[in-house]
PyMOL commands that place a pseudoatom at each C-alpha (Angstrom):
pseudoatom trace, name=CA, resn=UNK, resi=1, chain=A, elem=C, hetatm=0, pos=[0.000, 0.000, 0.000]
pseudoatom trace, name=CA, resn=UNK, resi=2, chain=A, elem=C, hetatm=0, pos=[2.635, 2.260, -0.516]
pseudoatom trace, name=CA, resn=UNK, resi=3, chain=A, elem=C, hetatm=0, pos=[1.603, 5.741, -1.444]
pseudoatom trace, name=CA, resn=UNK, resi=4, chain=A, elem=C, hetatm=0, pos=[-1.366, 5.400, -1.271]
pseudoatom trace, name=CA, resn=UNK, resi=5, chain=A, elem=C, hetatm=0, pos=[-3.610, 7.784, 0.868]
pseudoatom trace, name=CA, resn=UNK, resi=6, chain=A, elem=C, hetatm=0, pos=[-5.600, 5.205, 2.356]
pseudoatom trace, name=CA, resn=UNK, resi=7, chain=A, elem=C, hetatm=0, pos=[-5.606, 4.588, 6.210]
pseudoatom trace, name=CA, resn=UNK, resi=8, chain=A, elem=C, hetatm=0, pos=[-4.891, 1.296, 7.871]
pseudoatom trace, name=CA, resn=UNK, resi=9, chain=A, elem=C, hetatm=0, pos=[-7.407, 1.066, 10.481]
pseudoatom trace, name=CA, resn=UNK, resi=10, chain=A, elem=C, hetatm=0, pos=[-8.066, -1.193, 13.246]
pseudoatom trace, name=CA, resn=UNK, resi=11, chain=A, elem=C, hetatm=0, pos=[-10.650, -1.442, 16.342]
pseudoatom trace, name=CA, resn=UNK, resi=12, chain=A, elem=C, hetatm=0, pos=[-8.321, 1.204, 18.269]
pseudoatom trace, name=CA, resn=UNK, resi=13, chain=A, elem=C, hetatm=0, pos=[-8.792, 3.930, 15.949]
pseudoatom trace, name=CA, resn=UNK, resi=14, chain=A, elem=C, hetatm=0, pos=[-11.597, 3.137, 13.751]
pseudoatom trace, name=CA, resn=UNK, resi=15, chain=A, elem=C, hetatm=0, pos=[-14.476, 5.285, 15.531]
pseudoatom trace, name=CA, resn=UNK, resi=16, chain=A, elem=C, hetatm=0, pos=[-11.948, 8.462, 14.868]
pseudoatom trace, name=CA, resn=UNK, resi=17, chain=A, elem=C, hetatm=0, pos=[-11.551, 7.001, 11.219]
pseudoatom trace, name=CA, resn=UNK, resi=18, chain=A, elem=C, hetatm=0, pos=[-14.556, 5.990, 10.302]
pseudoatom trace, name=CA, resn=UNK, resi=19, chain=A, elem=C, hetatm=0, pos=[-17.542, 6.513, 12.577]
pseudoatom trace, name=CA, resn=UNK, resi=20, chain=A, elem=C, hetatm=0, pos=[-16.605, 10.167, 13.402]
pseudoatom trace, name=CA, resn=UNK, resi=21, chain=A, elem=C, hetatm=0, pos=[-15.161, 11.098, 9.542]
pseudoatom trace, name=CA, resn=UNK, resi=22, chain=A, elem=C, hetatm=0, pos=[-16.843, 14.581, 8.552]
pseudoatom trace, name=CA, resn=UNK, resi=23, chain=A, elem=C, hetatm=0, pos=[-16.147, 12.962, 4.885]
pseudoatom trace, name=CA, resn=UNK, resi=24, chain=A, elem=C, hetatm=0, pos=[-18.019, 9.768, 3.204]
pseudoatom trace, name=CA, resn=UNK, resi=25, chain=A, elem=C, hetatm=0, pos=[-15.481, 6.744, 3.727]
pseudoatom trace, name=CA, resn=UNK, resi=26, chain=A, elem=C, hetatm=0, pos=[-15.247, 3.698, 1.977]
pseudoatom trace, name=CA, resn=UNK, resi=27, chain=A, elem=C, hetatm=0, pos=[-14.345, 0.817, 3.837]
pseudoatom trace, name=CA, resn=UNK, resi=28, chain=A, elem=C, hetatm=0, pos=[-12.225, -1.906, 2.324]
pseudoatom trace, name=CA, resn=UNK, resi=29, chain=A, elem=C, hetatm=0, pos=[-12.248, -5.265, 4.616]
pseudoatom trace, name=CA, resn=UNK, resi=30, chain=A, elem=C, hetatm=0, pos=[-9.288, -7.575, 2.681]
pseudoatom trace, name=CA, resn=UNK, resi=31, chain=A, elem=C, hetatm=0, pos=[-6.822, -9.851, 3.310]
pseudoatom trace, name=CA, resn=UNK, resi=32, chain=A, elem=C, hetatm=0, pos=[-3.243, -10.661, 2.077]
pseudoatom trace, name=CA, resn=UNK, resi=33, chain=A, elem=C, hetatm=0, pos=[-4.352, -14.109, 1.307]
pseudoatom trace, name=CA, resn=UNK, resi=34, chain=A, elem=C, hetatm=0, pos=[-7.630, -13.093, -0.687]
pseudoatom trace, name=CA, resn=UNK, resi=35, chain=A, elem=C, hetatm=0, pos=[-7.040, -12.883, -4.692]
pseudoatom trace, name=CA, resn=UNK, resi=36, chain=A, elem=C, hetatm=0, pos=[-9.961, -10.793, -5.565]
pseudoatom trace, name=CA, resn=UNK, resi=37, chain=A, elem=C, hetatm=0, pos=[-8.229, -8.855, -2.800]
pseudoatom trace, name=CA, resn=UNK, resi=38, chain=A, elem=C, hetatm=0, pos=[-5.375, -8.128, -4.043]
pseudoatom trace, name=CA, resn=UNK, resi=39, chain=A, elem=C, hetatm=0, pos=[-6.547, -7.828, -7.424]
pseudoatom trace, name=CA, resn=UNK, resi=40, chain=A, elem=C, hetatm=0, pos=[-9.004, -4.522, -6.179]
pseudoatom trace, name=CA, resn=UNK, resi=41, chain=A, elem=C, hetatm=0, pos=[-6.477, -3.010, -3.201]
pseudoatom trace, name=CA, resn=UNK, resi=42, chain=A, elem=C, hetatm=0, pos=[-4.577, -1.018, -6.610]
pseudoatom trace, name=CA, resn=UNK, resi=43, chain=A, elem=C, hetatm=0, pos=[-8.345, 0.914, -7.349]
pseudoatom trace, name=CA, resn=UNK, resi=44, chain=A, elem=C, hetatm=0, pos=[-8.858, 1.320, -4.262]
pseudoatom trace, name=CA, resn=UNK, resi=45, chain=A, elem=C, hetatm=0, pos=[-5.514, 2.941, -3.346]
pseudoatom trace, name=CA, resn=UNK, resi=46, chain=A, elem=C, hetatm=0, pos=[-5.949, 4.980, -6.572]
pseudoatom trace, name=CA, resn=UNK, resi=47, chain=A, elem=C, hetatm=0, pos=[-9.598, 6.204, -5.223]
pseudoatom trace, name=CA, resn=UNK, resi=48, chain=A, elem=C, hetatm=0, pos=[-8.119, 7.122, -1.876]
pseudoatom trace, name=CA, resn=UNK, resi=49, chain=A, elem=C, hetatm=0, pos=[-5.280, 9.467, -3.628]
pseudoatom trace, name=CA, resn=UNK, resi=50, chain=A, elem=C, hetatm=0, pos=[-8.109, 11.064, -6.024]
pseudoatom trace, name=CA, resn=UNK, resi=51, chain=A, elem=C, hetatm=0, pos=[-10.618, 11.725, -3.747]
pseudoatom trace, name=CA, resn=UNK, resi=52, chain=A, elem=C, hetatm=0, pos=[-8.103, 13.691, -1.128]
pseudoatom trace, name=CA, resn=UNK, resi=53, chain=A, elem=C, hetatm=0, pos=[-10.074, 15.891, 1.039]
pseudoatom trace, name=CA, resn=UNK, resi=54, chain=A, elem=C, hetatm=0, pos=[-13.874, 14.806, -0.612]
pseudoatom trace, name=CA, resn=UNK, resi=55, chain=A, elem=C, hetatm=0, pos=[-13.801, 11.500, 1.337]
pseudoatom trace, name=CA, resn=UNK, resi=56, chain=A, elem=C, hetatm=0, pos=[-11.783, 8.919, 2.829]
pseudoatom trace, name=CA, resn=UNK, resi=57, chain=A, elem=C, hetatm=0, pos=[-10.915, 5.252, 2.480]
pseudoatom trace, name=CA, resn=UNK, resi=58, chain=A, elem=C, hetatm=0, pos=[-10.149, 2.541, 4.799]
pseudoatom trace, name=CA, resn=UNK, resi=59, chain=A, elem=C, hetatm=0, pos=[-8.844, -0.915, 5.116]
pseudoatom trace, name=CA, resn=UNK, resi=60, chain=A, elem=C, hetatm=0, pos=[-9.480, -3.334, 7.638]
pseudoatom trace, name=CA, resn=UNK, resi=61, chain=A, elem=C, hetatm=0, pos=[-7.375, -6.691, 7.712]
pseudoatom trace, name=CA, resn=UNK, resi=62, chain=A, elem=C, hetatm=0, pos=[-9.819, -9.188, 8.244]
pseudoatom trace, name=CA, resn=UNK, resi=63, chain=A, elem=C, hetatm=0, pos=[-7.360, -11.647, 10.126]
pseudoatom trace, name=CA, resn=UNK, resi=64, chain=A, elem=C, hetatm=0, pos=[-5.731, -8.832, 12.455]
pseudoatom trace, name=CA, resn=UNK, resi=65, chain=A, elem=C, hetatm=0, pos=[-8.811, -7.337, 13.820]
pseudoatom trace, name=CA, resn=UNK, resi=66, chain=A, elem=C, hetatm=0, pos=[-11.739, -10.121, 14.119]
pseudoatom trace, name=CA, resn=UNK, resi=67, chain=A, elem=C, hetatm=0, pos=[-13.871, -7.616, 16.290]
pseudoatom trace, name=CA, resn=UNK, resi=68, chain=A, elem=C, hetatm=0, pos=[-14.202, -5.358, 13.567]
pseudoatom trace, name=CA, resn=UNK, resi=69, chain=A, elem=C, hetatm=0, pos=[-15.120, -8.362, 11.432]
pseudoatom trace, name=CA, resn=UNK, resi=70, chain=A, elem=C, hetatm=0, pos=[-17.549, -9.769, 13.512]
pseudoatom trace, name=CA, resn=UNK, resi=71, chain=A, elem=C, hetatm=0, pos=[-19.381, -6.604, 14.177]
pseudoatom trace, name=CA, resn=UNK, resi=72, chain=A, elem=C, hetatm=0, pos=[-19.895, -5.911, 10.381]
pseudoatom trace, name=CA, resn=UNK, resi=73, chain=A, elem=C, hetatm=0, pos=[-20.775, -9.645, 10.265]
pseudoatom trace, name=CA, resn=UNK, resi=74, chain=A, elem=C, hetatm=0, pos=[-17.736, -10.362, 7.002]
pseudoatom trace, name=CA, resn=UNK, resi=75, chain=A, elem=C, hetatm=0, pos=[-18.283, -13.399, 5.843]
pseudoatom trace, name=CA, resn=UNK, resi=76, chain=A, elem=C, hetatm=0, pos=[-16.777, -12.863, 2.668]
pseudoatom trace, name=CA, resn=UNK, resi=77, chain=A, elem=C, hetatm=0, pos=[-14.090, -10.487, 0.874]
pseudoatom trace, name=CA, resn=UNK, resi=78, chain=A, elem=C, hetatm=0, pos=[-13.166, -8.254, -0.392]
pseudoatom trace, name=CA, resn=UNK, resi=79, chain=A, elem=C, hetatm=0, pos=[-16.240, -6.505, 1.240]
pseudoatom trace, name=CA, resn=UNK, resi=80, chain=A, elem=C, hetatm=0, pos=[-16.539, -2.949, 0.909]
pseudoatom trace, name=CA, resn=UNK, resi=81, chain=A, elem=C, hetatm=0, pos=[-18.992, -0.758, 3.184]
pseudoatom trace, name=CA, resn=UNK, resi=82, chain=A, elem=C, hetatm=0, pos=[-19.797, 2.492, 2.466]
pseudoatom trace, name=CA, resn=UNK, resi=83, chain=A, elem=C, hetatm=0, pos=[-20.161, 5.050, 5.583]
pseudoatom trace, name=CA, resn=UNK, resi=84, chain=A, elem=C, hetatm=0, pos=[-21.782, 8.094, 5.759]
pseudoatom trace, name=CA, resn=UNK, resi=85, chain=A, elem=C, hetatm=0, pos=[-22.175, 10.530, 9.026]
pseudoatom trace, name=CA, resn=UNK, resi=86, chain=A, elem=C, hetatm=0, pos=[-21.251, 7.151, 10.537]
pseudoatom trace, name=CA, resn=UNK, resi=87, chain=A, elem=C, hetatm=0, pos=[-23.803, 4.874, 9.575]
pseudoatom trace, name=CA, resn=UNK, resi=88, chain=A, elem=C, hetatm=0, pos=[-23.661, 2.301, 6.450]
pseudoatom trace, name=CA, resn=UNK, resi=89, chain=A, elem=C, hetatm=0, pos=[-25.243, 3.638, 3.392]
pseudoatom trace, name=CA, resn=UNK, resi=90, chain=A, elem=C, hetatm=0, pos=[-24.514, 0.826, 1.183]
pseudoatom trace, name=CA, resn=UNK, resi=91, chain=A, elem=C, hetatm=0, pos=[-22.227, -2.314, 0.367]
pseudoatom trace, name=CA, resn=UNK, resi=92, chain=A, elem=C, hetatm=0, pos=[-20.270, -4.585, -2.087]
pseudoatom trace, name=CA, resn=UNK, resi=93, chain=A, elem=C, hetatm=0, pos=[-19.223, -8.072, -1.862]
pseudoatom trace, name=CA, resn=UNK, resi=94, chain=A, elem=C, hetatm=0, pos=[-16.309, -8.786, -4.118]
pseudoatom trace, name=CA, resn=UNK, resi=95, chain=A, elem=C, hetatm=0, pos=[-14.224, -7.293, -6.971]
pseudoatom trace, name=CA, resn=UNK, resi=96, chain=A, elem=C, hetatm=0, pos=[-15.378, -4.836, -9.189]
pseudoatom trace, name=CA, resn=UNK, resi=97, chain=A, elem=C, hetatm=0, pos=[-14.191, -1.843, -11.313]
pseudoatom trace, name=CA, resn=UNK, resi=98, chain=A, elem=C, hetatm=0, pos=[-13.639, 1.888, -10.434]
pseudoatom trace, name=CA, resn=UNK, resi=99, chain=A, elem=C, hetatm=0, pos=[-16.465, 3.577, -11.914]
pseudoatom trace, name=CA, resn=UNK, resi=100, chain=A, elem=C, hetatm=0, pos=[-19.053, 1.438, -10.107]
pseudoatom trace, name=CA, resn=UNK, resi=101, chain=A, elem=C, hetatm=0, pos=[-16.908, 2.702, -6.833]
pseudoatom trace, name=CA, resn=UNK, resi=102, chain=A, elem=C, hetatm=0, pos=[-16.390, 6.213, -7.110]
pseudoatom trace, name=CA, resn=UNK, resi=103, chain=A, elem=C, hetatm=0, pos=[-20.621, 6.465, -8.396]
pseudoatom trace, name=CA, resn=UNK, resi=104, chain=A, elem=C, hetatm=0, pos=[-21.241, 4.478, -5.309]
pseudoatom trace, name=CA, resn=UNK, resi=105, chain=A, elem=C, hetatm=0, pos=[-19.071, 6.981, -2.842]
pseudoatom trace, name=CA, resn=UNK, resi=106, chain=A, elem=C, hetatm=0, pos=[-20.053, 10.232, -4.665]
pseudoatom trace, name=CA, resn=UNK, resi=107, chain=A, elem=C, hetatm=0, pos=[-23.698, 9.360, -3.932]
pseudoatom trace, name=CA, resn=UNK, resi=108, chain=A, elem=C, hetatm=0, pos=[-22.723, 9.828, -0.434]
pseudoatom trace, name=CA, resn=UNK, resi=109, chain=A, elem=C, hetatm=0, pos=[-21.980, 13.576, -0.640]
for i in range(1, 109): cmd.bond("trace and resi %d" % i, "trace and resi %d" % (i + 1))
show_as sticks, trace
zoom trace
């Protein structure tokens, strides 16, 4: 993930990340082990260094913080949730393309 503006979050500092965010935030929930995983973290690093100051994107290890999956109930990845004001607005199970990203996190503004 190198520079890329998206922020590694965990269960210590995901309520200032993510729950608290003034800004929409797309939440990526991955794994090094996952293919389609791997295969979408480049887009979504690339949406995290376009979208700068409009909105904010996360990504949550699935196998170093459990809690976080559990409470989200992830029972499959790559899972992306969509937050806004703190609340989930809207999801995606699996790989998919850019466009159908950045239409689903501009609808958040």
């Amino acid at each position: 993930m190198s520079n890329s503006l998206a922020v590694n979050v965990t269960g210590a500092n995901f309520e200032s990340e993510v729950i608290q965010s003034s800004v929409p935030v797309l939440v990526d929930f991955w794994a090094p082990w996952c293919p389609p995983c791997r295969m979408l973290s480049p887009v979504v690093d690339e949406i995290a260094n376009e979208k700068g100051a409009t909105a904010k994107v996360a990504k949550i290890n699935v196998d170093d913080n459990p809690e976080l999956s559990r409470r989200f109930k992830v029972q499959s990845i790559p899972l992306l949730l969509f937050f806004k004001d703190g609340e989930v607005m809207d999801q995606m199970l699996g790989a998919t393309n850019k466009k159908t990203l950045l239409n689903k996190l501009d609808a958040l503004r």
